[in-house]
MILUM-495207 format. One record per residue: residue in one letter; x, y, z of N, C-alpha, C in turn. Coordinates in steps of 0.1 Angstrom, whole numbers, plus 5000, padded with zeros to 4 digits. Example, Ala and Ser with C-alpha at 12.3 -4.5 7.8 and 13.67 -1.06 7.14 Angstrom:
BEGIN
A513249435078512349555078513249675078S512849785071513749895071512950005079
end
This chain:
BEGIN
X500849885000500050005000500950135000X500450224992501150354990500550424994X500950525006500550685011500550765004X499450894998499750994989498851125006X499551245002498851345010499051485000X497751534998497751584986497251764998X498251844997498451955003498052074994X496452134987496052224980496552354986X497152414995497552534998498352565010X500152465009500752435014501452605019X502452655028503252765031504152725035X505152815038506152875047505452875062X506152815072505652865084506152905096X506353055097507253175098507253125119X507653125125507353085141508153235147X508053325156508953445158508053465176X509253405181509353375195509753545200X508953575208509353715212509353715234X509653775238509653795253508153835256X507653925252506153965251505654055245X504954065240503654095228503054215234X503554325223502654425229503254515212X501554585218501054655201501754815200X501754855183501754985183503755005190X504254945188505554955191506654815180X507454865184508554765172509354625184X509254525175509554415185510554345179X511354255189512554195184512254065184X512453995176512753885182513753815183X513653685195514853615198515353495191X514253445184514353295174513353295170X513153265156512953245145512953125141X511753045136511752885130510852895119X511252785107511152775098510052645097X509052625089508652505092507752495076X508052355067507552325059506252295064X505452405058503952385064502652335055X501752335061500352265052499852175055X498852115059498251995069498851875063X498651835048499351745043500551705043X501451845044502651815047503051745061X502151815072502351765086501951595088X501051535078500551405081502251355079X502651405064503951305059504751335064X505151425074506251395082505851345099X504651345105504751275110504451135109X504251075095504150915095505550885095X506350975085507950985085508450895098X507951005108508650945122507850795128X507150735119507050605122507350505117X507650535106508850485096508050445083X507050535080505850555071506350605059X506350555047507150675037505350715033X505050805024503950915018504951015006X503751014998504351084993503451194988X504251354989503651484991503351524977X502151574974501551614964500351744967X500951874959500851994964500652124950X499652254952500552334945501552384950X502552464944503352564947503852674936X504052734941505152894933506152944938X507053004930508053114933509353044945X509653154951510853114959510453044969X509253054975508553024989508352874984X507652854973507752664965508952604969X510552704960511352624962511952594973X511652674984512152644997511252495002X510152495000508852425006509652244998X509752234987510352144980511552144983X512752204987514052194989513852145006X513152185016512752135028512551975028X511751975017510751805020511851755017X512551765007513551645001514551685012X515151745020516251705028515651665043X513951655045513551525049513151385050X513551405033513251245032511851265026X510751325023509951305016509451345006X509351254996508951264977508151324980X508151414969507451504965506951504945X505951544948505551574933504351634930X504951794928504251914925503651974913X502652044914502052154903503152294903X503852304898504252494897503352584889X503352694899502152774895502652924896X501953034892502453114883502853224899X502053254906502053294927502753214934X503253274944504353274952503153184966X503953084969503152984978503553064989X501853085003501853165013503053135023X502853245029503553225040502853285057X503153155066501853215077503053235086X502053345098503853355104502353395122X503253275128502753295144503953345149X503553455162503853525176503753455184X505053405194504553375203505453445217X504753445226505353505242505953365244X507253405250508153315253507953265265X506953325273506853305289505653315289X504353345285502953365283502153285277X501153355278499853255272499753315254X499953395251499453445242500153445229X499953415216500153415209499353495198X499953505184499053585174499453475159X498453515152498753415141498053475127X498953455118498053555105498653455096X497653395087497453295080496753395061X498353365055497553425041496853335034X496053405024495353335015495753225009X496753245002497753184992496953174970X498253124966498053144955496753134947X496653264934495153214928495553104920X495152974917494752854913494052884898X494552854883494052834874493252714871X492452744864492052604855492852504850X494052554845494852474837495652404851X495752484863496452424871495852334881X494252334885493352214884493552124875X493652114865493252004855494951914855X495852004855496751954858496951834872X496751914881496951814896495651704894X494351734889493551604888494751464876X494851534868495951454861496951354870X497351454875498651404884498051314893X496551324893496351224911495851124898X495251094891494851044879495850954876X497150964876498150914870498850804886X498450844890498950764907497650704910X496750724911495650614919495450464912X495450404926495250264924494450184932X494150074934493549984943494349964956X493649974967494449984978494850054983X495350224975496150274982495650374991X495950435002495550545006495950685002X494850805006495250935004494450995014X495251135019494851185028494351375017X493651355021493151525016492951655025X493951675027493351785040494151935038X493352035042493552195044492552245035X493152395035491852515030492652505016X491652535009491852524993491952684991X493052664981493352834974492252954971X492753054969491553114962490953074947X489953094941489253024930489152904929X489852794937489552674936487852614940X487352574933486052524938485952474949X484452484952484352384969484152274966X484052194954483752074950484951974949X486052074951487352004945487651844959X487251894964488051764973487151644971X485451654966484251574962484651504953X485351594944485551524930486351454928X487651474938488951374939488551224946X487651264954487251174961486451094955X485351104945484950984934485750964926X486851034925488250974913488850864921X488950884929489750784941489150674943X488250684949487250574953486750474936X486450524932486450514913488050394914X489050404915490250384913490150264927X489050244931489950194943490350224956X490750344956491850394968490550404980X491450434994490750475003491150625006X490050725007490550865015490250925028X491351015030491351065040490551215039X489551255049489451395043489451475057X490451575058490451705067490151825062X489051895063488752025057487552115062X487652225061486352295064485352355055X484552395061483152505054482652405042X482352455033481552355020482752275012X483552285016484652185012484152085016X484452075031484151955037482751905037X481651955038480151925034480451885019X480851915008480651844995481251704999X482451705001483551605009482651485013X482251505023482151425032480951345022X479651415016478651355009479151274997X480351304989481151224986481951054992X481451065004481350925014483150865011X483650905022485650915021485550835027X486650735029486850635044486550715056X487250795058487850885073487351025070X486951035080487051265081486951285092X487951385093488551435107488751585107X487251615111486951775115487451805128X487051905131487251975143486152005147X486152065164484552075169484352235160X484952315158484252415151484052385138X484652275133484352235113483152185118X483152105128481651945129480752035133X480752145143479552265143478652295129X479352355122479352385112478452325100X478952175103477852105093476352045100X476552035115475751965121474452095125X475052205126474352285130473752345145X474852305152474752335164476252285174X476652385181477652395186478152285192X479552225193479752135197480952165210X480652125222481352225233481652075241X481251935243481351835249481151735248X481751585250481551485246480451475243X479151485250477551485251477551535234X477751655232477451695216478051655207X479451575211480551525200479551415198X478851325208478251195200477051285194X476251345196475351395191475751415176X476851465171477151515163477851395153X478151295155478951225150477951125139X476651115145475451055139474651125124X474951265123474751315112476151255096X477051245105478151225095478051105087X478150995100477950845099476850835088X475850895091474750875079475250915068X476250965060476251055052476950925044X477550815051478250685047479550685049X480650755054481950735057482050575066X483150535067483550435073483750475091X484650615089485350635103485150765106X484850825116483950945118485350985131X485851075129487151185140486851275141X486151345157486151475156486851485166X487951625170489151655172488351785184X489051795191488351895200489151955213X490651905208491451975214491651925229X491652025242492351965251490651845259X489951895249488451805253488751665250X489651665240489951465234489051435223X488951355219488951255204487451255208X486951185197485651115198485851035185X486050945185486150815172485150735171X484350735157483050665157483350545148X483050485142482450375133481550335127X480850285117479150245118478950145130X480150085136479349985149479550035159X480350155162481150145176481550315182X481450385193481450515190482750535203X484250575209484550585216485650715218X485850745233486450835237487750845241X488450975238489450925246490151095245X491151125258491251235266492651215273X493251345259494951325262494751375277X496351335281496751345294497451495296X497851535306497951705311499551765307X499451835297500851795291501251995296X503052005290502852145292503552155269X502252245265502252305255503252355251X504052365238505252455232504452475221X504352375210503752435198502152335198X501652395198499752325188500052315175X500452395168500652355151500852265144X499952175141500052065131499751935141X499151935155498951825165497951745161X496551835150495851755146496151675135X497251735127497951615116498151505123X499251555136500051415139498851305143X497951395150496551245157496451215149X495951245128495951175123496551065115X497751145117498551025115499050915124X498650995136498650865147497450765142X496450805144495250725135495350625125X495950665116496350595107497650475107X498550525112499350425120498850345128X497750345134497350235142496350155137X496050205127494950135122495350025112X496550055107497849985102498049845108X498249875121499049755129497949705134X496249705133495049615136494849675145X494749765154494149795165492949855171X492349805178490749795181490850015183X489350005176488650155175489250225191X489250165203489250195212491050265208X491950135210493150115215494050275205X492950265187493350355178493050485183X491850555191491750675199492750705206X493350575214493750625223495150645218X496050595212497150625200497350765192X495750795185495850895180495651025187X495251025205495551115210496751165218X497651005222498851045227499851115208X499251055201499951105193500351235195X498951285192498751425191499151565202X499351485216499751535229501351545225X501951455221503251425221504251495211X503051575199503951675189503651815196X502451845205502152005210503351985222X503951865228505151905235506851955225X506751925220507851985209507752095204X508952155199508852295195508652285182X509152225170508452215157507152135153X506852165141505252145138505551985133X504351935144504251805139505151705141X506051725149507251655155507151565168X507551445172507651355183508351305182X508351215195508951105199508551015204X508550885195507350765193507450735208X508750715213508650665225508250755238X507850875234507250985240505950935239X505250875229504050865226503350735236X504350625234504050565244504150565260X504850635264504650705278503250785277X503250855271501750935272500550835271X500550715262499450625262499050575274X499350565285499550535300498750645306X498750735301497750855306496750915303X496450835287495150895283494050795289X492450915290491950825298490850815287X490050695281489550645272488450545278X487050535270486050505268484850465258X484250305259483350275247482150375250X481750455244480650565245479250485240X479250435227478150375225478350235212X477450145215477950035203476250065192X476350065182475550045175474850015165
end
């Protein structure tokens, strides 16, 4: 089986660690980190670290592309891109070195032609097969349709493959009605489609039952320091990382999913996979770069998560 993670509006991800945050005045900072960014990218490097190869499939432009492609490949992960005529974004977080507070300004990123759709459907066209997986996840460019991730996803499924889908707003509603293996929102994406706010386990199951119907296999909604809620069509369970101290959040819902997916790999019961994909995900917000662990970090933290069958059905 071959991993593909197809990253529609990958960046630069600018990190500028400062002592503290204050407006209307000029600030220094002390360090500076660099991080090949974009949810797709974050899955394939952290499967990387389980000794997962994937291979990254993205647009890109300009100097900001070739940094983004010069990054992957001196970690080890194939790549094979669209070039496009815009300079791939660049997002840049603030953080207090000693505080709570951070700022985060996230650009649009490149406008997306026709010719450069028709191109990357080509490209995923030319790689799909029976068996393999693909992960589909982030915000799509400007002009790209909301259909685009629907439509990959009956190319796929068409072909065989199984997908992954992470996304928001009518992306993800076309998506998901498209019937993916997996989708793994967040409580403000799953709000969103279900139509009423999702603030606690009580509403994560509430919420989990609209999706299931829609036909997916595996139902993930992500909800931060609240924990996982992993459903099934037979099986619905919980599970609630342990009390960690935070450096970076960026990219921890990749790593759960790819904790997810790694476990799902090696046979592991719906329960034992929650509970995997949330130490995963505890175990990259303790590190300073995006998306980064240490497996054997992850298994110390599995000892601490506290996990539950919620409902069989």
């Amino acid at each position: 089986m071959m991993i593909y993670t197809l990253t529609p509006n990958p960046s630069i991800d600018r990190t500028l660690t400062l002592p503290e945050i204050r407006f209307n005045t000029v600030l220094r900072s002390e360090k500076v980190r660099l991080d090949w960014g974009g949810k797709g990218f974050n899955v394939s490097r952290s499967l990387q670290q389980f000794g997962i190869d994937s291979m990254a499939i993205a647009w890109v432009g300009g100097g900001s592309g070739k940094m983004l492609a010069d990054g992957l490949q001196r970690l080890g992960i194939p790549t094979d891109f669209v070039w496009v005529d815009e300079e791939t974004r660049t997002n840049t977080m603030i953080i207090e070195e000693s505080g709570d507070w951070h700022i985060k300004v996230n650009e649009p990123g490149p406008a997306i032609g026709q010719e450069d759709i028709d191109q990357l459907y080509q490209k995923v066209e030319g790689y799909a097969k029976k068996g393999d997986l693909w992960i589909l996840s982030g915000s799509l460019p400007p002009d790209v349709p909301h259909e685009f991730y629907a439509d990959l996803i009956q190319l796929l499924k068409a072909r065989g493959s199984r997908v992954c889908l992470d996304a928001s707003g009518p992306a993800l509603r076309l998506g998901c009605e498209a019937q993916p293996y997996l989708v793994k929102p967040n409580a403000e994406e799953g709000s969103h489609i279900v139509g009423f706010e999702i603030r606690d386990q009580e509403d994560a199951k509430r919420a989990a039952l609209p999706f299931l119907r829609m036909g997916m296999d595996y139902f993930a909604l992500t909800m931060g320091a609240a924990g996982l809620l992993l459903a099934s069509q037979e099986e619905m369970v919980y599970a609630a990382p342990p009390k960690i101290k935070a450096r970076n959040a960026a990219g921890s819902g990749d790593s759960l999913l790819a904790g997810l997916i790694y476990a799902q790999m090696q046979g592991m019961t719906l329960i034992e996979t929650a509970r995997w994909g949330v130490a995963t995900g505890a175990a990259s917000v303790e590190m300073e770069g995006v998306s980064e662990f240490d497996v054997n970090r992850i298994q110390e933290l599995m000892k601490e998560v506290d996990s539950k069958v919620i409902n069989k059905m």
